[in-house]
N, C-alpha and C positions, 0 to 999 in steps of 0.2 A: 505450501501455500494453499489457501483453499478462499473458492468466491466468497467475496464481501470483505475482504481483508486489507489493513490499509499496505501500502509495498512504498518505498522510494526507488525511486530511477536512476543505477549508480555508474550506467553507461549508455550515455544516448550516443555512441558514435555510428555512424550508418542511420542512424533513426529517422532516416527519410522515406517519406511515399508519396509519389507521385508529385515530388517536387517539392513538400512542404513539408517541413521538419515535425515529426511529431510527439518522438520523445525530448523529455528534458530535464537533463540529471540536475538534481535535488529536489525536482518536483513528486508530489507524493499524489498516487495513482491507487484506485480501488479495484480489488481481481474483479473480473466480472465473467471468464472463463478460466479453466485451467486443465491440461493435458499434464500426461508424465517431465515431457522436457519445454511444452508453449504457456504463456499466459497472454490473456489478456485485458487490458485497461482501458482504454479507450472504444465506445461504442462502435458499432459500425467500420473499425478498423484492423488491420492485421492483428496475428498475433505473433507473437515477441516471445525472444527463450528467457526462461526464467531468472538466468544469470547476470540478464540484465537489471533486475531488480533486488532489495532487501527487505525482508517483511519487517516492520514498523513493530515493535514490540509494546505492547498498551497494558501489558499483565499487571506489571508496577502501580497503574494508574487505577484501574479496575480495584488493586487489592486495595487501594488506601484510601478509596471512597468509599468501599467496603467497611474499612474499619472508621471511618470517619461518621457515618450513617448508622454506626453499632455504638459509638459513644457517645455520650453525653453530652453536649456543648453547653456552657453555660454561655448566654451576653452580656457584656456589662456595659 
């Protein structure tokens, strides 16, 4: 994982602090730190081991605007 990266949230169980829940699995969360085994997403808030998250894979998306932006479109 590295900051800036999108992650979903695949176990919010314990994800409380201070009373108020803060993780929430299927919600998708941006790194905005990252340690060998912490991450974290949320400003101003703990940080959370990494295994509770999975990085969101965008490569597919990237590539095929890539090639969409390389060819030709015609409008009719």
């Amino acid at each position: 994982m590295k900051v800036g990266q999108k992650v979903v949230c695949i176990n919010d169980e314990c994800g409380w602090l201070d009373g108020e829940k803060k993780l929430v699995k299927g919600e998708i969360y941006t790194v905005l730190w990252v340690s060998e085994k912490d991450v974290q997403v949320i400003h101003n808030d703990a940080r959370w081991d990494k295994s509770r998250f999975r990085p969101i894979d965008t490569e597919w998306g990237e590539e095929l605007l890539r090639k969409i932006s390389k060819s030709e479109l015609v409008c009719v």
